[in-house]
Each structure stands twice: as C-alpha cells, then as structure tokens.
C-alpha positions as CSV (number, residue, x, y, z in Angstrom):
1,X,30.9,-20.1,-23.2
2,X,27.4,-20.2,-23.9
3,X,25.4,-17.1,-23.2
4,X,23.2,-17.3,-20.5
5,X,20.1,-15.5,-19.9
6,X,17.3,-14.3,-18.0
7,X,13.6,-15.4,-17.7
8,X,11.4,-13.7,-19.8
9,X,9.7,-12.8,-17.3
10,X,11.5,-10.1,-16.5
11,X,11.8,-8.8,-19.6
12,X,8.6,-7.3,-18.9
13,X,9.4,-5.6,-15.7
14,X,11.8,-2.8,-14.5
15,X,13.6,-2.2,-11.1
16,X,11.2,-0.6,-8.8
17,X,10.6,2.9,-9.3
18,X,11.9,4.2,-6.0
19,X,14.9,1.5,-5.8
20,X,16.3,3.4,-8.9
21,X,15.3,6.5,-7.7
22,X,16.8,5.9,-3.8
23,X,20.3,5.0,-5.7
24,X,20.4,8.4,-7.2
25,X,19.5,9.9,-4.0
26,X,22.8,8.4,-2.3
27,X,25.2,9.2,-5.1
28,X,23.5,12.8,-4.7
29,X,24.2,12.7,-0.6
30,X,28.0,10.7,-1.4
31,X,28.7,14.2,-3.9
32,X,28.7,16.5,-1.2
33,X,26.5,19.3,-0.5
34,X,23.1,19.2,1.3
35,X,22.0,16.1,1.7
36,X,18.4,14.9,0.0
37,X,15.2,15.7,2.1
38,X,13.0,12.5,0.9
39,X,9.7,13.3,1.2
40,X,9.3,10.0,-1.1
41,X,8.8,6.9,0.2
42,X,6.2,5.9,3.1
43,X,8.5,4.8,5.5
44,X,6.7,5.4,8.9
45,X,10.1,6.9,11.0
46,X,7.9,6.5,14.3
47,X,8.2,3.7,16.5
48,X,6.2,0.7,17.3
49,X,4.2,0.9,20.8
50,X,6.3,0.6,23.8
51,X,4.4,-3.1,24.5
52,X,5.2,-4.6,21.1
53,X,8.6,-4.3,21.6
54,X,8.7,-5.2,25.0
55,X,7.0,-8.5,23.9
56,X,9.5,-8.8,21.2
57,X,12.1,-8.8,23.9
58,X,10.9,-10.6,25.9
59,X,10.2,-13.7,23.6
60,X,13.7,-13.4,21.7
61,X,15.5,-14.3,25.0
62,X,13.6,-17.5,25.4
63,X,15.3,-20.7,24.1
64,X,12.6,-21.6,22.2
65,X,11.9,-19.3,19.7
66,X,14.2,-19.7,17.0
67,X,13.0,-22.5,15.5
68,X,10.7,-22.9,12.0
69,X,7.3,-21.8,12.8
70,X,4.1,-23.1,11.0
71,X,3.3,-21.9,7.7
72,X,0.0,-20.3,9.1
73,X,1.4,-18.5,11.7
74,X,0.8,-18.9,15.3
75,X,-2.7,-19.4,16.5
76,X,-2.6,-16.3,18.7
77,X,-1.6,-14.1,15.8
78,X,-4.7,-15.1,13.6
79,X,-7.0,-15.1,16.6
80,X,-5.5,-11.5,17.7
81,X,-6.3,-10.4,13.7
82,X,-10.2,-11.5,14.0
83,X,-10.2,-9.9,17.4
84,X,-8.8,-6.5,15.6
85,X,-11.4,-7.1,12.4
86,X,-14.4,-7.4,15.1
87,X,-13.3,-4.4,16.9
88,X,-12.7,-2.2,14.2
89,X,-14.8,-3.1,11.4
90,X,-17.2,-5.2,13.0
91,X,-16.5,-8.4,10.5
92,X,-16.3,-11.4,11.7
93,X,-13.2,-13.8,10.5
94,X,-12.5,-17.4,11.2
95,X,-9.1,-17.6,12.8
96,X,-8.5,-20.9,11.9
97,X,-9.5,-20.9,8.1
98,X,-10.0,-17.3,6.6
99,X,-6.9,-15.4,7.2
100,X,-3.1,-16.0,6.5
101,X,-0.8,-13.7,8.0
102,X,2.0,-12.4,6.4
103,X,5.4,-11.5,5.8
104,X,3.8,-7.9,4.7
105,X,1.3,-7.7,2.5
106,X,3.8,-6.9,-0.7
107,X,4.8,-10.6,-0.8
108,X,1.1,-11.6,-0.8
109,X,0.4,-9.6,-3.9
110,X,2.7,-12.6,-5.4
111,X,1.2,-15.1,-3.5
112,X,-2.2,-14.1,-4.0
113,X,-1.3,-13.5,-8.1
114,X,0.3,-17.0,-8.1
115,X,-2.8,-18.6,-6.9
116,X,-5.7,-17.2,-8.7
117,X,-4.0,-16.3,-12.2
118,X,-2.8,-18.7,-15.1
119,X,-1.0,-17.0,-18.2
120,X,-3.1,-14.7,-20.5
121,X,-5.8,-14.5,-17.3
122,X,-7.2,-10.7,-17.4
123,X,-6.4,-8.7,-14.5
124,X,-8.6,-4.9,-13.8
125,X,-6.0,-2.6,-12.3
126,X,-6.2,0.8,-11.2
127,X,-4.7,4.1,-12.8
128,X,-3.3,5.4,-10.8
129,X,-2.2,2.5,-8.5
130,X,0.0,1.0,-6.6
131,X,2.3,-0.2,-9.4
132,X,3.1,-3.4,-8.0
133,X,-0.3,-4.4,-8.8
134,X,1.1,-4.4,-12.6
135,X,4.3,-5.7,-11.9
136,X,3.4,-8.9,-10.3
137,X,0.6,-9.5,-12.9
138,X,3.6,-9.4,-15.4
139,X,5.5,-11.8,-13.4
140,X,3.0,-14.5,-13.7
141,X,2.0,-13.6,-17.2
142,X,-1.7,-12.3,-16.8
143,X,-2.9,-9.7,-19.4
144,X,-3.2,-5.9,-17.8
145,X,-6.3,-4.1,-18.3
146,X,-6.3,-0.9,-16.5
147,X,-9.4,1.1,-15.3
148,X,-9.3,4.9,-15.1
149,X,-9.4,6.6,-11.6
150,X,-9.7,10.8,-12.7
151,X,-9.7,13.8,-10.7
152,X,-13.0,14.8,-12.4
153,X,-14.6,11.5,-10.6
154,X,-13.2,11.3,-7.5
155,X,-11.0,9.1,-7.8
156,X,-14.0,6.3,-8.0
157,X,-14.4,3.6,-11.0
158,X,-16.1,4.6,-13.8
159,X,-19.0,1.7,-13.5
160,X,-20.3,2.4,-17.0
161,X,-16.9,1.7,-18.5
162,X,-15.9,-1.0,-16.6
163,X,-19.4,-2.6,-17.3
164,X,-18.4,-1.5,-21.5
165,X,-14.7,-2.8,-21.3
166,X,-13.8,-5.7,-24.0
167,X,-14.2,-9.0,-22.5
168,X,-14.8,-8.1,-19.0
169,X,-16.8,-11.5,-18.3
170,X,-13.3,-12.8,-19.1
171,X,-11.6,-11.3,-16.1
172,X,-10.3,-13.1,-13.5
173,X,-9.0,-10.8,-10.8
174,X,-9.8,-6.6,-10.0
175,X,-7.4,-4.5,-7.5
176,X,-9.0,-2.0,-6.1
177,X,-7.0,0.3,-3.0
178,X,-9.2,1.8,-0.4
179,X,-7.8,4.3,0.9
180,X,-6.3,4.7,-2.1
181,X,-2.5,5.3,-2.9
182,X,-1.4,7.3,-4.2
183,X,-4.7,10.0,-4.3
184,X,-5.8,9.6,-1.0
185,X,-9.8,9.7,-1.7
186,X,-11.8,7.4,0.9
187,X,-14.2,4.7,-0.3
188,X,-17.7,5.4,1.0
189,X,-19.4,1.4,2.0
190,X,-22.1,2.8,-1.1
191,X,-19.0,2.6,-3.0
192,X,-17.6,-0.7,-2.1
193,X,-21.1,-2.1,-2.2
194,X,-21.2,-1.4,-6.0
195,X,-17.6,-3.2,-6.1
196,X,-18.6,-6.5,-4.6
197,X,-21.5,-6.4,-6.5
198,X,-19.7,-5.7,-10.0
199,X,-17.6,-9.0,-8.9
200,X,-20.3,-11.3,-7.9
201,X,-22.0,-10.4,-11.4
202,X,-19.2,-10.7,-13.6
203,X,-17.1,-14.1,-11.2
204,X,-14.6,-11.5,-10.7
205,X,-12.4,-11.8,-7.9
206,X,-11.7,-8.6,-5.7
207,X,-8.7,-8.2,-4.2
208,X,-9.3,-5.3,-1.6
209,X,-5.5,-3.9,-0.6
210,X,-6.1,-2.1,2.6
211,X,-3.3,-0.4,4.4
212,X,-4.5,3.3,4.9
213,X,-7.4,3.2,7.2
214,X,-5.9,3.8,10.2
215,X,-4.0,6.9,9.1
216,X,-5.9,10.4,9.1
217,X,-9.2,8.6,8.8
218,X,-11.8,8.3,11.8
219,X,-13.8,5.8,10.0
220,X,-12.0,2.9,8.6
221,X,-13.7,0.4,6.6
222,X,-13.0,-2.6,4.9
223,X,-14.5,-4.2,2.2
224,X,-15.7,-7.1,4.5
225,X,-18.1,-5.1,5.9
226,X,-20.4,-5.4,2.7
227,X,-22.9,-8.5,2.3
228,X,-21.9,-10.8,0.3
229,X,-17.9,-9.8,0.6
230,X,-16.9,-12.8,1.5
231,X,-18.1,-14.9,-1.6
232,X,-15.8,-12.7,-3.9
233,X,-13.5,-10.8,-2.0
234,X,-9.9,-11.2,-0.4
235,X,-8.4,-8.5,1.5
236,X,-5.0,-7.4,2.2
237,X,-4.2,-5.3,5.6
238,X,-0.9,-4.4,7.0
239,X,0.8,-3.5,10.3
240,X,3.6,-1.4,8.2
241,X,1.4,2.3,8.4
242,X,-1.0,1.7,11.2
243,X,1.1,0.5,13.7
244,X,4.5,1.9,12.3
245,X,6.4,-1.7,11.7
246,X,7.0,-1.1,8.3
247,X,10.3,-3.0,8.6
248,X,9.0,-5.5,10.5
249,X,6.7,-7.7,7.6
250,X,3.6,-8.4,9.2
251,X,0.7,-8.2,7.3
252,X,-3.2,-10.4,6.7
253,X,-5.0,-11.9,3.5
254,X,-8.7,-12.5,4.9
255,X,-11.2,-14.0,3.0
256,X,-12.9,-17.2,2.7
257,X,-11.5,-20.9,2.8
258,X,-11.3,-22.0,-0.3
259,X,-9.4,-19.0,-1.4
260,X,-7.5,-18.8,1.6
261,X,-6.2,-23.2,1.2
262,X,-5.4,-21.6,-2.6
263,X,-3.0,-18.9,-1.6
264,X,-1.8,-21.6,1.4
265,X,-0.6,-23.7,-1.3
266,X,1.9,-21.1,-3.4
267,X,2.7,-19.5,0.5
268,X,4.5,-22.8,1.7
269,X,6.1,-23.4,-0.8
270,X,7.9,-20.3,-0.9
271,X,8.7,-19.2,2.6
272,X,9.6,-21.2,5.8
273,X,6.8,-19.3,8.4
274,X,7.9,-16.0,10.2
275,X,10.3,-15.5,13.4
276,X,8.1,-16.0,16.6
277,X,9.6,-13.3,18.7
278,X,7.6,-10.9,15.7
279,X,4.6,-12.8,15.7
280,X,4.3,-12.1,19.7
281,X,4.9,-8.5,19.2
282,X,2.1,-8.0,16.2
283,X,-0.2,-10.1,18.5
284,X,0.5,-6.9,21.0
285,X,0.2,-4.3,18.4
286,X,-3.1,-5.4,17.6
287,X,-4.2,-4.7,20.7
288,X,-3.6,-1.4,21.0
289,X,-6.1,1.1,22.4
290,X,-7.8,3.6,20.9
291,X,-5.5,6.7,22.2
292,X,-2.1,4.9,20.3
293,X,-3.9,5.9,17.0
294,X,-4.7,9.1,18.1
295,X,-1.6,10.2,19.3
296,X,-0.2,9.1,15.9
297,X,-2.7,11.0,13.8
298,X,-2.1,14.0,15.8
299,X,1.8,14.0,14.9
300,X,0.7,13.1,11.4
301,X,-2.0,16.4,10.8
302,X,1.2,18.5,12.2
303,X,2.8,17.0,9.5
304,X,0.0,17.3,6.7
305,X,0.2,21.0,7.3
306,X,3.5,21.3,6.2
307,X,2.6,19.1,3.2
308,X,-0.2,21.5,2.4
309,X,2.6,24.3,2.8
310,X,4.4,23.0,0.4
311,X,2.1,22.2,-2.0
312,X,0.5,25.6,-1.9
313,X,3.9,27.0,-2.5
314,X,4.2,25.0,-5.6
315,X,1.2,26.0,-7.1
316,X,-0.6,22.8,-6.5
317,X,-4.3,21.9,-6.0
318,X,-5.1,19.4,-3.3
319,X,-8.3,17.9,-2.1
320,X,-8.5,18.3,1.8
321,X,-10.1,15.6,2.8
322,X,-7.5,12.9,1.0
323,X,-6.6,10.6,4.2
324,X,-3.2,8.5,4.4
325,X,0.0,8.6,4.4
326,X,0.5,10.8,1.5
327,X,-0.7,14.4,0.0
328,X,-1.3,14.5,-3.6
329,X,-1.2,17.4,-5.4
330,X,-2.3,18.8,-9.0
331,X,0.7,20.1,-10.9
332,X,-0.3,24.2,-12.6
333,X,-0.8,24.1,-16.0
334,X,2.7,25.7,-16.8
335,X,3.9,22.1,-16.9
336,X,3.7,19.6,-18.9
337,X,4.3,16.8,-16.9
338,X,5.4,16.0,-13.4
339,X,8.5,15.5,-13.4
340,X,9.2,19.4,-14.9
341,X,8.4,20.2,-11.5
342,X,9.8,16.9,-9.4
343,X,13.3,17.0,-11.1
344,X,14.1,20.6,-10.2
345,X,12.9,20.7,-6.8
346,X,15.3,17.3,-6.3
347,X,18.4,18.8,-8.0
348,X,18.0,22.3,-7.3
349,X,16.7,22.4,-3.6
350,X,17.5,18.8,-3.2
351,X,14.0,17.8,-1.8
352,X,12.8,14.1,-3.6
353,X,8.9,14.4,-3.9
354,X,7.3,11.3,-5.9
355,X,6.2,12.4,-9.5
356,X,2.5,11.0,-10.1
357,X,3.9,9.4,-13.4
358,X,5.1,6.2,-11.9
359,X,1.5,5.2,-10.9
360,X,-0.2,5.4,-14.3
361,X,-0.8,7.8,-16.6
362,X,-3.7,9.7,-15.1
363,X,-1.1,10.3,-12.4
364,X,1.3,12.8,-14.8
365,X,-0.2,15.7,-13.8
366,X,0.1,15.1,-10.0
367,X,3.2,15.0,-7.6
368,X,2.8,13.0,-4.1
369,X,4.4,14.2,-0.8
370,X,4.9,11.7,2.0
371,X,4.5,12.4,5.2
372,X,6.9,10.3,6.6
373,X,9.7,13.0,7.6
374,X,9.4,14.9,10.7
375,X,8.0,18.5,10.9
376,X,10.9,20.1,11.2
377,X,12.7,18.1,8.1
378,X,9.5,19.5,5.8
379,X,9.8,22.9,7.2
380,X,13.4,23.0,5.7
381,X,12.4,21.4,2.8
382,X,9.8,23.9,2.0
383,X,12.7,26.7,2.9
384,X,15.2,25.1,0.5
385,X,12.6,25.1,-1.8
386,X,12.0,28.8,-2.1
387,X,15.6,29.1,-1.8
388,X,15.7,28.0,-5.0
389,X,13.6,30.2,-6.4
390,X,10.9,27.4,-7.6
C-alpha cells in the first residue's frame, strides 16, 4: 500500500502545549496518589449568571430552535454586543455590518488568519504571547516575525525596533493582547494610540485580542476607543473569562465592513451558524449589571492572594498591578529556566503551574499561575508545596 501522509502544514506545528501537558496530568491522577492541583489552564470553574441559563432553558424547550441558524448570528446577539461596546467602552458598532459573533474567539484567530494572509505574508507577533497566534500563522503559511515584550519595558513594544525591523512595510497583519496573556500588564489608551497609529503608517492590520478586561481591571478598554481604530483595526472579545462560559463558544470580531464581509467569506464556509438556545443566553449575559462583575472580581482577588502566596513562597517576583486571569511570576536566579522549577513542583508536590517557556522565549524565566481553582484548592497547593520541601 502506498504510504499516505499528512499536509505539510502540520509539519510545522505541534499538539497544543497544555493538550500534551493535560494527558500527563491524567496518567499522573490514573497512577495513584494525590491527584494534580492544576493551577494551569484558564478554565473559569464559576458559573454563568442565573438569567443566562435560565434563557438557555427556556429557548431549548421550544420546537423551534434546533434548526441551522444564519451564518451571522442572530440579530439580537449582534445588536446585544454594540449595546455591551456602547456601555462599556463607549464605541459605537454597527450591528448589522461590523461585528461577527463567534463560536469563541480561538476559531476566529483561523478565520481571521484565513482572510487577511496569503503564503509568505509577514505576520508581527508578540513574545511572549498567546501561542496560537504562531500556530495558526503556520497553518496558513505566513512568515513569523516576533516582537519582544521584556520585563525591563513593561511589557509594551519596543516602538524603535518595530519601526527598525527588516521589511516591516511588508507586513501584513500585528497581534497585539491587551490585557495581555500571559504577563498581565494593562495597555494605557496612550499606548494603544501609538499602536493604531504604527498600523495606519505602515497598512498594517491590527488584530486587537481582547478577553481580559473584565477580570481584576476597573477600567477596561478596547482598542476601538482610539481615533482612527476602525480604519486598521479588528478586535477579538470573548464571553469565556468575563462572563464565565468558557465552554460555551461565544465570542465577537468587531471592526469595519470590508474586513468584516472578508472574514464572512472563510466563516461560512467552515461552520453551519451556532445553536440558538446559546445565542439567547449570551444575548442575557451581555446584559448583566454592574454588581455580576463585581461579585466575580471579589472571589477572584481572594484568589490572587493565594497566588501571591504562592509565588512569594517560590521565590518569585511579581508586578502587583498585572490584571487577568493569571499571576506571573519571575523565576530566582538559581534557575536556569522555568521548567527547573515547574517540573518539580508537578512531580514532587503534584501542583501543574504553566512554565513561561511555551509563550516565547522572553517568557523562560517566568512561571504563570491561574486563578481558576478555588481558594481552598490553592491553599493546599501551596501546603503540598512546602511539603515538599521546594
């Protein structure tokens, strides 16, 4: 028989960091013994408000909603998204034609990649970052140039070496992650100012991912806000960390039309529109008031202070005022690299924290703690921990 084999394609990329990674935590828990604290992944574990799943239940019983929906989804949803943009950031979006929802924000990544980027197209991504960012431009066959993010600058671009970098009126498409993941550092609107205005001069598209602001943060932005956004700019917003429906898909591209009818294009040809009953309960997530996101912060600074715990017990420097869903940390200098520390803590005290190496390589000297377990799981964590004499 002849041999058969892959795409090229995905010669380039490798199974998802945390897929491997989860797979070794279950043959760990299937051993015996403790099983794995993961303080990993940013799974919200709370749920949704009490009126989007009523409306879920209460649309799944009628007759009616099973069927194929529209591609766009349903005219409620996109209107109940510009209502939540005008609330919140004070931007105005047209329903109708600058906004797609969809089935979470990770498969518009694709979508979004699929529309704006031919083969050999030059892509700005972020290091660290959200690796996903890298392994979709792979996919589609774009060339990777990644921009540092240090410690020693905030987190922020480095303007003057973006404005230096090797064919940068080449490039097609930046990602840029405000609040960012992994680091946590907040984007001032001076900040994203100077990013819209680095696109506009260079016809660089900006591709705002914007999942964070909600969580920690008393002042959420997004890039929209800035003059001018709208000419270069798409953004990306989700329902997964600010409204705790991570397993539900439901996420937004805004921007304008004409890249909006572009991502349209790749979007129906791939999926088949999303289950109403959902769509009816994000429209009544997006409505909620003021005191659901403050009783979810407060249960997430409880949280953050048994982060900090453990990072102080590990040694590890930490800027207070990162906001998210995460806490990153500064490994001591007795280490070499992050995963000297990671790898331990996992198989001696059997607590997963995320070493900093998977999102770029200004991440190695950094390990990331999520926030996504409850208090009382991290107080045990850190207790196993010392247990272990680490």
């Amino acid at each position: 028989m002849k041999e058969i084999k892959p795409a090229d394609r995905i010669s380039h990329v490798e199974e998802y960091y945390f897929s491997r990674k989860l797979k070794e935590v279950a043959r760990m828990n299937a051993d015996g013994g403790l099983p794995v604290i993961s303080l990993g992944i940013g799974g919200p574990d709370f749920m949704p408000s009490q009126q989007t799943i009523f409306a879920l239940m209460e649309d799944v019983m009628k007759p009616d909603a099973h069927s194929y929906q529209s591609y766009v989804g349903l005219p409620a949803l996109r209107k109940a998204w510009s209502d939540f943009y005008h609330r919140w950031y004070d931007v105005d979006l047209d329903p109708a034609t600058e906004m797609i929802p969809l089935i979470g924000s990770k498969e518009g990544i694709m979508h979004v990649s699929m529309a704006l980027l031919n083969p050999g197209d030059k892509v700005l991504v972020p290091d660290p970052g959200y690796p996903t960012y890298s392994s979709v431009s792979k996919l589609v066959g774009a060339e990777i140039i990644k921009y540092d993010l240090k410690y020693e600058n905030d987190w922020e671009p480095d303007f003057a070496a973006l404005e230096n970098t090797p064919g940068i009126d080449d490039v097609k498409v930046m990602w840029v992650n405000y609040p960012h993941m992994p680091t946590g550092h907040c984007a001032s609107l001076e900040l994203l100012t100077r990013i819209v205005d680095f696109g506009r001069r260079h016809g660089i598209v900006i591709i705002n991912d914007n999942p964070y602001s909600f969580i920690l943060n008393d002042q959420p932005l997004s890039i929209m806000q800035v003059e001018g956004a709208k000419d270069v700019c798409l953004e990306f917003n989700s329902m997964s960390k600010s409204h705790s429906m991570a397993g539900w898909r439901q996420g937004i591209v805004v921007g304008k039309k004409e890249y909006i009818d572009w991502v349209l294009r790749v979007k129906s040809n791939v999926d088949s529109g999303m289950f109403r009953p959902v769509m009816k309960a994000a429209i009544a997530a997006l409505g909620a008031p003021q005191e659901y996101f403050t009783q979810l912060n407060e249960a997430y600074r409880v949280r953050r202070i048994a982060a900090e715990q453990i990072m102080h017990y590990l040694g590890c420097e930490f800027d207070p005022a990162q906001r998210g869903l995460f806490l990153w940390g500064r490994i001591p200098d007795k280490y070499d690299h992050c995963e000297e520390l990671t790898e331990p803590v996992l198989h001696k005290a059997r607590v997963f924290l995320t070493p900093g190496f998977i999102f770029g390589r200004n991440g190695e000297r950094f390990v990331r703690i999520s926030l996504c377990a409850p208090f009382e799981k991290m107080q045990e964590a850190l207790l196993r921990i010392k247990a272990a004499g680490l």
